[in-house]
VEXNUVO-243285 format. One record per residue (C-alpha): residue in three letters; z, y, x negated. Coordinates in steps of 0.001 Angstrom, whole numbers, plus 500000, padded with zeros to 6 digits. Layout:
N
AlaZYX ...
END
This chain:
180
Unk471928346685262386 Unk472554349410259693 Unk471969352285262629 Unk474584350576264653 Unk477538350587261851 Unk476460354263260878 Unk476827354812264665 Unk479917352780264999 Unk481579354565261934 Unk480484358149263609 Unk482134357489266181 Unk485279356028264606 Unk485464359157262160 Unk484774361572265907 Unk487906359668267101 Unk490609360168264359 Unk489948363442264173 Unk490525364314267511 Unk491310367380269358 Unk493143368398272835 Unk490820370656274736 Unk492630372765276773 Unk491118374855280106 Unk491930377687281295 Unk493922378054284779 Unk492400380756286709 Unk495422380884289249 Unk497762381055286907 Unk495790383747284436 Unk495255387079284738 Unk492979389744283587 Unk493491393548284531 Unk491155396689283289 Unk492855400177283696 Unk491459403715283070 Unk491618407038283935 Unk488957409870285663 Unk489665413847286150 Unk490912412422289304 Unk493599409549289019 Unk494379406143287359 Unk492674403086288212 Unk492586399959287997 Unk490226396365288180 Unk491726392950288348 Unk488908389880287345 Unk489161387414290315 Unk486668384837288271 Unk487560383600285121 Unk486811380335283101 Unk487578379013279594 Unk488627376768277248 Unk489720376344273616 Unk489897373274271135 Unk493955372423269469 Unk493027370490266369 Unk495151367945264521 Unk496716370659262496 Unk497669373191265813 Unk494705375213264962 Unk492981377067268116 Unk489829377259267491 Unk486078377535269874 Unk488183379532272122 Unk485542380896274879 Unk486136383119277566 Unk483989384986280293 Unk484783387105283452 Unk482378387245285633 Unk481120391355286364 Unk480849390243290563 Unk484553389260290197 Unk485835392670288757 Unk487680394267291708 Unk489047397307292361 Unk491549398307295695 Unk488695400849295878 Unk485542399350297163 Unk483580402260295609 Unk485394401773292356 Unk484157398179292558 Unk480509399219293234 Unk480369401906290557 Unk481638399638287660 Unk479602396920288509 Unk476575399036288395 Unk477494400657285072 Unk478070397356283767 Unk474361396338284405 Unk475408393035286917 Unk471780392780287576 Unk471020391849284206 Unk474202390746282512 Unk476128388609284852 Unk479476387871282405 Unk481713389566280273 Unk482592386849277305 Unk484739386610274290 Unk483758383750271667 Unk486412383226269051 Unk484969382891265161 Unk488236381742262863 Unk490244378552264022 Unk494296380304263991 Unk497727378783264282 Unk499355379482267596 Unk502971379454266008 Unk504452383351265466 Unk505197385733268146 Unk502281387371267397 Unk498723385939266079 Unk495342388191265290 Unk492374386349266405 Unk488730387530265425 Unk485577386843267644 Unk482737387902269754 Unk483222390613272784 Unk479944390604274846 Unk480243393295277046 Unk476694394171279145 Unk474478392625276566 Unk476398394256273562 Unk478367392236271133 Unk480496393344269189 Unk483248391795266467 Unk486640392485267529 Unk490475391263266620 Unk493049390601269133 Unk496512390750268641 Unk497869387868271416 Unk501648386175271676 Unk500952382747272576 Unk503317380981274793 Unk503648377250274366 Unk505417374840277107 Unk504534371777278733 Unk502393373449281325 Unk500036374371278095 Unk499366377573275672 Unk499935381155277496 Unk497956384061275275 Unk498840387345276438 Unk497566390382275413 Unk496018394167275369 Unk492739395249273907 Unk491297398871274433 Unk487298399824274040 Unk484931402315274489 Unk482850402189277383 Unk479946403881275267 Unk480489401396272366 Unk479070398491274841 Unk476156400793275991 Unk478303401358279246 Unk477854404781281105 Unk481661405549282777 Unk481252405668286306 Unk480673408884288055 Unk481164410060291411 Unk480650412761293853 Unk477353413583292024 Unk479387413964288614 Unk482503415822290068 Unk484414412567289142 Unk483922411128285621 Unk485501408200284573 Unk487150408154280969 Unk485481406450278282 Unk488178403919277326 Unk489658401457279221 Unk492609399131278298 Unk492217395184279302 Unk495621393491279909 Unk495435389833280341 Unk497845386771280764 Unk495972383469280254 Unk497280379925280971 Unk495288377213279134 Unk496389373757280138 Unk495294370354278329 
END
């Protein structure tokens, strides 16, 4: 009987302290990776995305994860698309993921969140600087980050047996539409 009111009271104390879990809208998000080579600009879009965060009782975001799949990284170049997937290792890292680590008010037009960037099997802690939209469609974070390829343990891309290198950094744009 004592098990059952621990379990009841557990579960009462899970209940008022409830929070809104909001997912994120693929359709309506957007992630974009640009960079240069000794031959022109380019650029990746992610096609598969998936997320979610937790909005506690006092507007904190907080367990905010994110991933991008390294199949759904796209270029209008078809041998763009091949040579970034294999630098990124898709055989044996599969995602791309961000893991937030500090719960962060989403009022401001501009909020610093720290976490976890997993990029081929490398993690790293990073900050990003995002302005978070708020409507009653849900929370819009939008927002730049640039990285070193080599900081991740990524070779850049190469073609035409090394005529065309790739530049180490890369910016990643993104738009990202989390709905409760």
């Amino acid at each position: 009987m004592k098990l059952i009111a621990y379990l009841f009271i557990g579960l009462f104390a899970t209940i008022s302290q409830a929070q809104d879990l909001y997912d994120l809208n693929p359709t309506k998000s957007s992630v974009q990776i640009e960079g240069s080579s000794s031959l022109h600009d380019w650029e990746m879009e992610a096609k598969e995305l998936a997320g979610n965060f937790d909005l506690n009782e006092d507007k904190l975001l907080e367990n905010l994860i994110f991933e991008a799949t390294v199949s759904g990284l796209v270029s209008d170049k078809s041998k763009m698309t091949k040579l970034a997937q294999k630098a990124l290792k898709i055989k044996e890292y599969s995602k791309i993921t961000f893991k937030s680590s500090s719960p962060v008010g989403i009022d401001g037009e501009e909020i610093k969140l720290s976490g976890f960037l997993t990029v081929s099997g490398v993690t790293k802690e990073i900050e990003l600087s995002l302005r978070p939209e708020t409507d009653d469609n849900g929370i819009k974070l939008e927002g730049s980050y640039s990285l070193k390829m080599t900081d991740y343990g990524v070779d850049p891309p190469k073609a035409l047996l090394g005529a065309i290198k790739t530049d180490n950094e890369v910016t990643i744009n993104f738009s990202l539409l989390f709905e409760s």
